[in-house]
C-alpha positions as CSV (number, residue, x, y, z in Angstrom):
1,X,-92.0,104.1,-35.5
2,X,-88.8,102.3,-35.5
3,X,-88.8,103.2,-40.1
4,X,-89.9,106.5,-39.4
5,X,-86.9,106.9,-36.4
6,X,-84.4,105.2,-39.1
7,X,-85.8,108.1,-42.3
8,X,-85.0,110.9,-39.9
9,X,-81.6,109.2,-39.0
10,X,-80.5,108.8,-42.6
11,X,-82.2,112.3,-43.6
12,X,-79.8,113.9,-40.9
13,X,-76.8,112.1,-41.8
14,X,-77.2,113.3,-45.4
15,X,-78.1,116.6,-44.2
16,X,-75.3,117.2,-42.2
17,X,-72.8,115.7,-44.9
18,X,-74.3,118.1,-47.5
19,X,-73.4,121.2,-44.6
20,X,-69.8,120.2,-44.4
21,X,-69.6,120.0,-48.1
22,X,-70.9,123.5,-48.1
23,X,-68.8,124.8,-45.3
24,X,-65.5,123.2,-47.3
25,X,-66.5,125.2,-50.9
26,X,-67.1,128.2,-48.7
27,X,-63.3,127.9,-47.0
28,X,-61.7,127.2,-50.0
29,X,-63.6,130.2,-51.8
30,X,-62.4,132.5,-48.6
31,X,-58.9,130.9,-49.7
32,X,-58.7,132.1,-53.1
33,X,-60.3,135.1,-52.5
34,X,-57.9,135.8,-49.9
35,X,-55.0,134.3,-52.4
36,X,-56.1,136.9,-55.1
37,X,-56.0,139.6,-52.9
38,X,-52.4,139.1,-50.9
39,X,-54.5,139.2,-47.6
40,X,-51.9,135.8,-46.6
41,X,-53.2,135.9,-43.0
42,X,-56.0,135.3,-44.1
43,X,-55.8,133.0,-46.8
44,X,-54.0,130.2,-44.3
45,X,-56.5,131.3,-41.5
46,X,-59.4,129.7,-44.4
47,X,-56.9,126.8,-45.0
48,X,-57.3,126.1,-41.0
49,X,-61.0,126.6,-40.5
50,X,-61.1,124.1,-43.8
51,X,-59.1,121.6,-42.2
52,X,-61.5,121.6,-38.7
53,X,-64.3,120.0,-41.3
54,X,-62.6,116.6,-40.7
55,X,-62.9,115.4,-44.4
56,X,-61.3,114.0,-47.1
57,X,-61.9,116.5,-49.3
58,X,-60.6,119.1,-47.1
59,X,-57.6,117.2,-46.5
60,X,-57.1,117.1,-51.0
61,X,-57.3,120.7,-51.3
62,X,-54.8,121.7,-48.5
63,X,-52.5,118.5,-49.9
64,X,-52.9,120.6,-53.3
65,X,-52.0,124.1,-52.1
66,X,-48.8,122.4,-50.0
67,X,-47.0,120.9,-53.7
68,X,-47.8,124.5,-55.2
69,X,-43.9,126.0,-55.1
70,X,-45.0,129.0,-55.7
71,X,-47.0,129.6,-52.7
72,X,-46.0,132.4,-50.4
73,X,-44.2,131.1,-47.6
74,X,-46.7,132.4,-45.2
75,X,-49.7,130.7,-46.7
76,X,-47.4,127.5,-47.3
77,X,-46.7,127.6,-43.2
78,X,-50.7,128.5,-42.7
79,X,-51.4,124.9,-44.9
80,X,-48.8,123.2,-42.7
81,X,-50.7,124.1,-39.8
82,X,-54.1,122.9,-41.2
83,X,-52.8,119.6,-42.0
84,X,-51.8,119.3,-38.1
85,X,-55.2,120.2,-37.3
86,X,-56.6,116.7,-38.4
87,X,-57.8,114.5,-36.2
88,X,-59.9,112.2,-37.7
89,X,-58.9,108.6,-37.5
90,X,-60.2,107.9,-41.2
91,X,-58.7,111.1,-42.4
92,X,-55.4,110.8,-40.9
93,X,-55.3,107.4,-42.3
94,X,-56.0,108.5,-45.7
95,X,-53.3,111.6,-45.7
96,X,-50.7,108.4,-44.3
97,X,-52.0,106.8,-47.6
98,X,-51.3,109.7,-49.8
99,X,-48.3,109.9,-48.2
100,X,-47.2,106.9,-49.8
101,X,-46.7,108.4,-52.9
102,X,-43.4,109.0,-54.6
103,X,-43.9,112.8,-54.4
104,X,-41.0,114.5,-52.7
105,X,-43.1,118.0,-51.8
106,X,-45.8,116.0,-50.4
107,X,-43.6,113.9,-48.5
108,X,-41.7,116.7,-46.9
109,X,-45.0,118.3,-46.0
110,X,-46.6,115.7,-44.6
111,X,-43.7,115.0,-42.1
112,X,-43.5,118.3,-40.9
113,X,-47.2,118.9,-40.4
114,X,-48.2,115.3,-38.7
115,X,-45.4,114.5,-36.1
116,X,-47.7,115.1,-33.5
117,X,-50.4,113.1,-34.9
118,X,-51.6,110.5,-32.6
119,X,-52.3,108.2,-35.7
120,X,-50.7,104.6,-36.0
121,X,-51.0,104.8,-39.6
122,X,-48.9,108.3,-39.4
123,X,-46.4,107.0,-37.5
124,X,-45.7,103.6,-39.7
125,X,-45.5,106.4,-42.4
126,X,-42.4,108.0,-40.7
127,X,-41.0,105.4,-40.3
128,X,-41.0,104.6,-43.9
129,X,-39.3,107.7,-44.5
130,X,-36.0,106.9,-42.4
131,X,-35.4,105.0,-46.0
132,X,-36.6,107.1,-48.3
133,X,-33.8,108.1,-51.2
134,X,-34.3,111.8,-50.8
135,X,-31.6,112.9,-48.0
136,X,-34.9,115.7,-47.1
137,X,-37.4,113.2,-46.4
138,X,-35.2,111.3,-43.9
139,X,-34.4,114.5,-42.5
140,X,-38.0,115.9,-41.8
141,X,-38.6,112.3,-40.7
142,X,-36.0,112.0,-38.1
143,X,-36.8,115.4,-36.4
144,X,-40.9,114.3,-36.6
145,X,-40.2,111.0,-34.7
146,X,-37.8,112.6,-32.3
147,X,-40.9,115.5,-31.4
148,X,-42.8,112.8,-31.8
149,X,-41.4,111.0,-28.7
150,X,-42.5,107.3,-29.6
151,X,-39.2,104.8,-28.6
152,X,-40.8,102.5,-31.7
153,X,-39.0,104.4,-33.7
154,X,-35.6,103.5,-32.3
155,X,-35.2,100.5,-34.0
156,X,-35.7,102.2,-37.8
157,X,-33.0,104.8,-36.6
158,X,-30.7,102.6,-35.8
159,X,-30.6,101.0,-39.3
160,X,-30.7,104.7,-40.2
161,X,-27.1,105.0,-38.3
162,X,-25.9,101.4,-39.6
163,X,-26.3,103.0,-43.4
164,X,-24.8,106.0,-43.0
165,X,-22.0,104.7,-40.9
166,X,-19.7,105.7,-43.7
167,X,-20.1,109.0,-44.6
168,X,-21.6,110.2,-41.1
169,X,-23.2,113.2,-43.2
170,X,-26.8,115.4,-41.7
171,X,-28.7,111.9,-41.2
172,X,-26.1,110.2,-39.2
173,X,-25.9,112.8,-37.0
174,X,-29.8,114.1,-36.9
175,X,-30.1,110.4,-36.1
176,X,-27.7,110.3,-33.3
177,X,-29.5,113.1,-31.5
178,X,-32.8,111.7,-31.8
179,X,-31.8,108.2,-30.7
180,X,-30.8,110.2,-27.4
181,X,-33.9,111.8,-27.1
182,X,-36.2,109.0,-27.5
183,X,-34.1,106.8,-25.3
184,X,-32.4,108.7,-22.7
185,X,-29.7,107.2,-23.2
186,X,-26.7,107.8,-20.9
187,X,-24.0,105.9,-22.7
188,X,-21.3,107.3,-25.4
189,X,-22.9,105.2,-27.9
190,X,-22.1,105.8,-31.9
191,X,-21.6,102.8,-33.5
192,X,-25.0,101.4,-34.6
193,X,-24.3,98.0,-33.2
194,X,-23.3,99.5,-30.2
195,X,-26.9,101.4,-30.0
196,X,-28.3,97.8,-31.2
197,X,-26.7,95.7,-28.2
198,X,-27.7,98.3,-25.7
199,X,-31.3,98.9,-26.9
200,X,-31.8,95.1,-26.7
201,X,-30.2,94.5,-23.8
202,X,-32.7,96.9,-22.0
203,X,-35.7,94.9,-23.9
204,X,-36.1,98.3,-26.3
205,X,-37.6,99.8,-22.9
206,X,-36.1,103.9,-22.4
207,X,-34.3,105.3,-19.1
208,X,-36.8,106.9,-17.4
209,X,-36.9,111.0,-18.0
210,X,-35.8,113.2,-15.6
211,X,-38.4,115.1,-14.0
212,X,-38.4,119.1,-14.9
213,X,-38.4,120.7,-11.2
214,X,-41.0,121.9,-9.4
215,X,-42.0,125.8,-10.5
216,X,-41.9,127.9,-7.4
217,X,-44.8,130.2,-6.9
218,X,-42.7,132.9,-7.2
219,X,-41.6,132.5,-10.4
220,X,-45.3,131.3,-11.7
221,X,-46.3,134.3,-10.4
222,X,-43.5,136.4,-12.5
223,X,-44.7,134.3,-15.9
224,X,-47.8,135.2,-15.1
225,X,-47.2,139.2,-15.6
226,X,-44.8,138.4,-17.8
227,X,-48.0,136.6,-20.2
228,X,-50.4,139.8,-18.9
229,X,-48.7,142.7,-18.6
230,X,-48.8,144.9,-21.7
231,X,-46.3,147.5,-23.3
232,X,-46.0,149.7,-25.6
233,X,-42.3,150.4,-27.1
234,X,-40.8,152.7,-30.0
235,X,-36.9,153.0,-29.0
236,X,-34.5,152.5,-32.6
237,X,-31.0,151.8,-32.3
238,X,-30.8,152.3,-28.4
239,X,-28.3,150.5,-25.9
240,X,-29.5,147.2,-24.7
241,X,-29.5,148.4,-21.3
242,X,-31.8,151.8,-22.2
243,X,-34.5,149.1,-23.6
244,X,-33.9,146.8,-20.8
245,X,-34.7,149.3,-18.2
246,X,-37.8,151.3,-19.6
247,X,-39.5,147.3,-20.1
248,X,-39.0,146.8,-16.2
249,X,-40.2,150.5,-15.0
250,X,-43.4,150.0,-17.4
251,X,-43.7,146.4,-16.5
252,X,-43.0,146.9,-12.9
253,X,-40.9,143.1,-13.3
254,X,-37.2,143.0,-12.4
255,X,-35.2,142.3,-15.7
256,X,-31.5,141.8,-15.3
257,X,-28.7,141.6,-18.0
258,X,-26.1,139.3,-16.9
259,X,-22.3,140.7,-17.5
260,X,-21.8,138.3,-20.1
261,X,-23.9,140.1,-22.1
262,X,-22.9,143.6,-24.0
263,X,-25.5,146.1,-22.4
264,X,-24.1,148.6,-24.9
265,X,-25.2,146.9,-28.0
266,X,-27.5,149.1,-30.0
267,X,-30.8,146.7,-30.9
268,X,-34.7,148.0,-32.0
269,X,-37.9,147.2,-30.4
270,X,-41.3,148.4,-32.1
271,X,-44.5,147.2,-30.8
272,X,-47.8,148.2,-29.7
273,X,-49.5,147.0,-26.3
274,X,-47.8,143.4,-26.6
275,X,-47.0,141.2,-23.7
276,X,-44.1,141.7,-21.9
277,X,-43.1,137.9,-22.8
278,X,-43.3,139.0,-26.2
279,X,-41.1,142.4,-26.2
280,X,-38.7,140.1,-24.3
281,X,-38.6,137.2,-27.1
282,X,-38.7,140.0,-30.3
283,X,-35.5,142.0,-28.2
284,X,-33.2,138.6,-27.9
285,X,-34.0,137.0,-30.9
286,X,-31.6,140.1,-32.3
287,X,-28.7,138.6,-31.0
288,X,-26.9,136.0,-29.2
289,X,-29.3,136.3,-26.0
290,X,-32.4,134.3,-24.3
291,X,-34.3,134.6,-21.1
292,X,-35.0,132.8,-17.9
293,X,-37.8,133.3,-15.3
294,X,-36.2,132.9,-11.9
295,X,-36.9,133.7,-8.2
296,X,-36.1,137.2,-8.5
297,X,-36.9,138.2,-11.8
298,X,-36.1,138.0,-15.4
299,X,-32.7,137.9,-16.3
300,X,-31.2,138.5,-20.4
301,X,-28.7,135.7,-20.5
302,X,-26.9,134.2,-23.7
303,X,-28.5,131.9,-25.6
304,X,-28.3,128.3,-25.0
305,X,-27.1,125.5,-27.0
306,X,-29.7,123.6,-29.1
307,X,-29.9,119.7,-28.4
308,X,-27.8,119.4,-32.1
309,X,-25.6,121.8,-31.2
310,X,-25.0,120.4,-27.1
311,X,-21.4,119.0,-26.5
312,X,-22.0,115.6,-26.3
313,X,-18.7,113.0,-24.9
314,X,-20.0,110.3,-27.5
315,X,-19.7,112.7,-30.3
316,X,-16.6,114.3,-29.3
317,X,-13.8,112.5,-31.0
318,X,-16.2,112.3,-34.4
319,X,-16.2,116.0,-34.3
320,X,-12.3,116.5,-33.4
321,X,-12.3,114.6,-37.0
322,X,-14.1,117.0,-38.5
323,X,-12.9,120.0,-40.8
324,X,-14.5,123.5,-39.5
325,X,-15.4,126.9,-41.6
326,X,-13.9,129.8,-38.8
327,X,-14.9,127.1,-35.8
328,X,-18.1,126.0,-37.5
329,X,-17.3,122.3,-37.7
330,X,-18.9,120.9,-41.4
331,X,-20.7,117.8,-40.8
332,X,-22.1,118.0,-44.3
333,X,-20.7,115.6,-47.3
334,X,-22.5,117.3,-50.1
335,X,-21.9,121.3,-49.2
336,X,-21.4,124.3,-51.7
337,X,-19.3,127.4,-50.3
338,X,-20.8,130.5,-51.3
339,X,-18.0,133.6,-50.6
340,X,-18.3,137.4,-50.7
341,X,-15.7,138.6,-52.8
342,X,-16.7,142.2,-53.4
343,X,-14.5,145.3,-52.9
344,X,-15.4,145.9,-49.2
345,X,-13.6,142.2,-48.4
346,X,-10.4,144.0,-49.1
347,X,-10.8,146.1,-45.8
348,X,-9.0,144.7,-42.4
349,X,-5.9,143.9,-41.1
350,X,-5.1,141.2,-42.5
351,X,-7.7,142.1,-45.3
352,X,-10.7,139.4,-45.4
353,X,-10.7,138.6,-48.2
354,X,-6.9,136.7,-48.0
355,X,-8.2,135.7,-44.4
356,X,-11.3,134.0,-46.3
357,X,-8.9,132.3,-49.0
358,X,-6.4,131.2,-45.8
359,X,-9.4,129.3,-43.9
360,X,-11.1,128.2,-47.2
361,X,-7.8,126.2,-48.2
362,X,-7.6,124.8,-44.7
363,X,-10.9,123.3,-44.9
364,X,-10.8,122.0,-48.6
365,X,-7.2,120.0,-47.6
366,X,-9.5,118.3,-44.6
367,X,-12.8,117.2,-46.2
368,X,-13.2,113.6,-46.2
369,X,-12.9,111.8,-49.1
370,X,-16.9,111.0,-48.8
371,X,-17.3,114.6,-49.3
372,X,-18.8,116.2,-52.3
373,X,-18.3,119.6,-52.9
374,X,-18.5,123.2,-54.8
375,X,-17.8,126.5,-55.0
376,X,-19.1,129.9,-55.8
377,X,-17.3,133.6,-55.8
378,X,-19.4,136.2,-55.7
379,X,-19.8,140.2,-56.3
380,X,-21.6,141.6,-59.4
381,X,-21.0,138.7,-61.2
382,X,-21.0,135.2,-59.5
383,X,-18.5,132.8,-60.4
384,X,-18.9,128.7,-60.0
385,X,-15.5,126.6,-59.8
386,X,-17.2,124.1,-61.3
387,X,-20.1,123.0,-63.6
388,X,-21.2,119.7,-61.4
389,X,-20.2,118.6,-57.6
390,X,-16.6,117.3,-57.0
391,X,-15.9,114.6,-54.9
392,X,-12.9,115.7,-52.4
393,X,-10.1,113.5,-53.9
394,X,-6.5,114.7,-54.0
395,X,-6.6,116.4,-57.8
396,X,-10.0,117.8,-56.7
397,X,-8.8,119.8,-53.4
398,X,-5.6,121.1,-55.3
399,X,-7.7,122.2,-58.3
400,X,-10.4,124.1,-55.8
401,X,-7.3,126.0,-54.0
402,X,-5.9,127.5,-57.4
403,X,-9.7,129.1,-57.9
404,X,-9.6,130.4,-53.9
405,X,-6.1,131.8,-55.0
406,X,-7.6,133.8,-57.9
407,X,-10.4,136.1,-55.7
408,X,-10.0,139.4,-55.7
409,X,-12.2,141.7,-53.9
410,X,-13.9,144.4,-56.2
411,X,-17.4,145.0,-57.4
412,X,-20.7,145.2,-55.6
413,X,-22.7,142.4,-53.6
414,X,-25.4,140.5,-55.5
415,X,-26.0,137.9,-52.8
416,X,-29.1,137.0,-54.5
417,X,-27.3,135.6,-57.8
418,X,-24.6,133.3,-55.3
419,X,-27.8,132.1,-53.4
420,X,-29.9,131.6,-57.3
421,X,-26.5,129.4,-58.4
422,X,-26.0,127.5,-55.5
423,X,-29.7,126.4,-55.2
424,X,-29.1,125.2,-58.8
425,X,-27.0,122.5,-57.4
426,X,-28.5,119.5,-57.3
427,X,-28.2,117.3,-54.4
428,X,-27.1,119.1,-51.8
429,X,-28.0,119.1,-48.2
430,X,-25.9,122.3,-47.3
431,X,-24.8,126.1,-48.2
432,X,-22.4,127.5,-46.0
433,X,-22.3,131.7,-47.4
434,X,-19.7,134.1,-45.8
435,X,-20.2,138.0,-46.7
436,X,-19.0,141.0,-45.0
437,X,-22.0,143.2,-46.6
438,X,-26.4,143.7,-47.2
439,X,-27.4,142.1,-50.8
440,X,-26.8,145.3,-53.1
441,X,-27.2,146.4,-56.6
442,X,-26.0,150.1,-58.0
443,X,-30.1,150.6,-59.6
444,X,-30.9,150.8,-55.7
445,X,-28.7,153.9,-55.4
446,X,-26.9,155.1,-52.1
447,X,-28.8,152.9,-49.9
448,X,-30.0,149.4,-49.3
449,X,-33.2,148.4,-50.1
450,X,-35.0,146.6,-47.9
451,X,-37.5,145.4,-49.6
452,X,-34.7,143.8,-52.0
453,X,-33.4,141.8,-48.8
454,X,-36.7,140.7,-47.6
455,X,-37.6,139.6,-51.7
456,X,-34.1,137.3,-51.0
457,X,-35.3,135.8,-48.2
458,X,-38.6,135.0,-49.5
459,X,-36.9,133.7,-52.3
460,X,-35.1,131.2,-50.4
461,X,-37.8,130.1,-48.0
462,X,-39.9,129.3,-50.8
463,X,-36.9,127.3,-53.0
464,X,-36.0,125.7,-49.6
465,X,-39.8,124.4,-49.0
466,X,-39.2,120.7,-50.2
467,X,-35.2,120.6,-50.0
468,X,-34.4,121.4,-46.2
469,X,-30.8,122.8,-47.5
470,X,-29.1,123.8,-44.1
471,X,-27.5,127.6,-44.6
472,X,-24.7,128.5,-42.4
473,X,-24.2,131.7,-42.3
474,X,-20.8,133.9,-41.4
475,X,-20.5,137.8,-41.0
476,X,-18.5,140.4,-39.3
477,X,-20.9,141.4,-36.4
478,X,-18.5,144.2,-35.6
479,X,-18.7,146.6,-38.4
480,X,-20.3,149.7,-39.7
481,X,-23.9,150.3,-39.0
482,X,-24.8,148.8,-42.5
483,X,-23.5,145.7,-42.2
484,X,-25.9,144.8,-38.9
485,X,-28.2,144.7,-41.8
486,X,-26.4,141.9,-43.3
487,X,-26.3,140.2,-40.2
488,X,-29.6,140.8,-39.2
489,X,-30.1,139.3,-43.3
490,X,-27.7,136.3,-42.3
491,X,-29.2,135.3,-39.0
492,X,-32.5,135.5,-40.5
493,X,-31.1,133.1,-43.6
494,X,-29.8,130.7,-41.1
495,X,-32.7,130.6,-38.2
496,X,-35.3,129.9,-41.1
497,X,-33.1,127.2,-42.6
498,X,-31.9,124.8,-39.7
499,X,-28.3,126.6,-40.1
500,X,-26.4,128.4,-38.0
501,X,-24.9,132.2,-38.1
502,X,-20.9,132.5,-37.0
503,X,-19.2,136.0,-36.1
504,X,-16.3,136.3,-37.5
505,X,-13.8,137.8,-35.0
């Protein structure tokens, strides 16, 4: 009885192994099926369902599709997903393996897509990467262990700080933020022995979180039609307040736009029965604004400071020290300017173009002498100051001010050539690209071609995959009609990238 009972066992076990081998060929046929016929949804949707097979081999096809550059970025997100799907103890442990490898494009991946993973093995991995001699690595790391929320990590981040104590570039200060995160820390603290003597003294043991308060009922009740509630909305290039007030008489919820907001500001809002929560997050994410569920309703405010981008006392006379791009303070120390220097940067009083040169000379005369830079004109042709980065000595910064003083503003806007020479830069962590117009080229005739702006942006998304280059974007929010399509271009370039947008004023 007891063979017999062991023969059915082992028949099973192979029977069921065999099933799961089938069900990951089937997956990964749906995949390149779905590949070959552009359907992306569905292409990452098989990449997911491959993933919730728990196996080895599933986990070696979706590592293989993540390297692939040439992925669309949607299917390349989808993979990212499916690799945070595992849970598997043994298959975790054998992606922290692979993970081992000197492969850039794996590495990033894999830190994006297992922060959350409740694996030891994963986590020892990170770790790892706060050392790791590609600046995009210790990047993703940092911002994995900081979501990750494990105070372990404190210790690797503090000889993170210690190493970079000298240039203070995008890991000193990524690390800064996440050491206050996973520590709660409540002292200025910068100075890695500082951090050191502090974390020790309270036996590497955090400050306890402050509790989020209490939800009333009334305002559970409010996110609860917010979540349920469904509208339908076709209004184009209507006043803030006109969209504002037909989402509240077809949602029956009070929705209020505080003063500091322009109620005036022409916005879009397209969709087809969709939440209310979700009309609300596509209309704010156009602008400056966010929303907040309170007693009496929902209320359009402006948007809220990010934890990098929070004033923080400890960091406050580090960033008085820093140089800054129309207020946008430049922690970077391996950055290439990109500049606009078409013939529409001639218009304004002062013309832009001689206010661009003005600020652009100002910041070159304060970058530290850690700093390595470049930089690129641009209008139909694009023009690169120099073939290799400069470090920021004296002859450096006086050499880069002569090429600012020869722009002139003439010619079309071929944004997609500046962004194609920049990203041909080697190591560099940061792109900071000011323009005052939409990506054009004359063969599009009298008007902008969209699908040109959204091929730039897939461009860059996919060419940004495995280096995390920060774009900060600037624009002239308060122009013509066509250029809230650049804006609406630059915010997107920014928001996708880690970067920030500024309006320039």
């Amino acid at each position: 009885m007891k063979r017999a009972m062991m023969v059915v066992m082992v028949f099973f076990a192979i029977f069921s192994s065999l099933a799961i081998a089938d069900d990951v060929t089937r997956y990964w046929n749906e995949y390149n099926s779905a590949l070959r016929q552009k359907d992306y949804p569905a292409a990452a949707e098989a990449l997911r369902k491959m993933a919730k097979t728990e196996t080895t081999t599933a986990a070696d096809k979706i590592l293989s599709v993540v390297k692939d550059e040439k992925l669309p970025q949607e299917v390349y997100e989808g993979a990212i997903e499916a690799l945070g799907l595992f849970t598997s103890k043994d298959v975790l442990a054998y992606l922290a393996k692979k993970g081992s490898s000197s492969d850039t494009k794996l590495k990033v991946s894999l830190a994006k897509s297992l922060a959350k993973s409740p694996s030891e093995e994963v986590f020892q991995l990170l770790v790892s990467y706060l050392s790791d001699k590609e600046s995009a690595v210790v990047r993703e790391a940092i911002e994995a262990l900081r979501v990750r929320g494990d105070p372990r990590a404190v210790d690797g981040l503090i000889e993170l700080v210690a190493r970079e104590e000298k240039t203070k570039g995008l890991e000193w200060e990524a690390a800064q933020y996440a050491l206050r995160e996973l520590t709660c820390c409540d002292k200025e603290l910068v100075d890695a022995i500082d951090w050191r003597n502090w974390w020790n003294y309270r036996e590497k043991k955090p400050l306890e979180k402050k509790k989020p308060p209490v939800k009333s009922e009334s305002v559970t009740a409010i996110e609860k039609k917010l979540r349920e509630t469904t509208v339908s909305v076709a209004m184009k290039e209507k006043p803030l307040k006109e969209i504002v007030d037909f989402l509240k008489n077809a949602s029956g919820i009070n929705i209020v736009i505080e003063k500091e907001i322009d109620s005036e500001k022409r916005m879009t809002l397209e969709i087809a029965n969709a939440p209310v929560e979700e009309a609300l997050r596509l209309l704010v994410e156009q602008a400056d604004m966010d929303f907040e569920v309170r007693e009496d309703g929902v209320y359009i405010v402006k948007t809220k400071a990010s934890l990098a981008q929070q004033s923080d006392k400890a960091l406050e006379k580090f960033r008085t020290e820093l140089p800054s791009f129309f207020g946008k303070e430049i922690v970077s120390k391996r950055l290439v300017f990109v500049l606009d220097v078409s013939g529409s940067m001639i218009e304004g009083n002062p013309p832009r173009i001689e206010r661009v040169q003005k600020e652009l000379k100002n910041v070159i005369e304060r970058l530290s002498g850690e700093a390595m830079f470049n930089i690129i004109a641009f209008n139909s042709r694009v023009i690169v100051w120099n073939q290799k980065m400069q470090k920021a000595t004296k002859e450096a910064k006086e050499a880069a001010k002569k090429f600012v003083d020869s722009f002139k503003a003439e010619a079309q806007t071929h944004t997609d050539e500046a962004l194609k020479a920049a990203f041909s830069v080697p190591d560099i962590d940061s792109i900071y690209l000011l323009s005052d117009g939409a990506p054009y080229r004359s063969e599009h005739g009298l008007t902008l071609s969209i699908s040109f702006i959204e091929g730039i942006i897939e461009w860059v998304a996919k060419n940004n995959r495995f280096r995390r280059i920060r774009i900060h974007t600037f624009g002239f929010e308060e122009m013509s009609k066509e250029a809230e399509i650049c804006v609406n271009f630059l915010k997107r370039l920014a928001k996708d990238s880690g970067g920030t947008f500024t309006n320039i004023k």
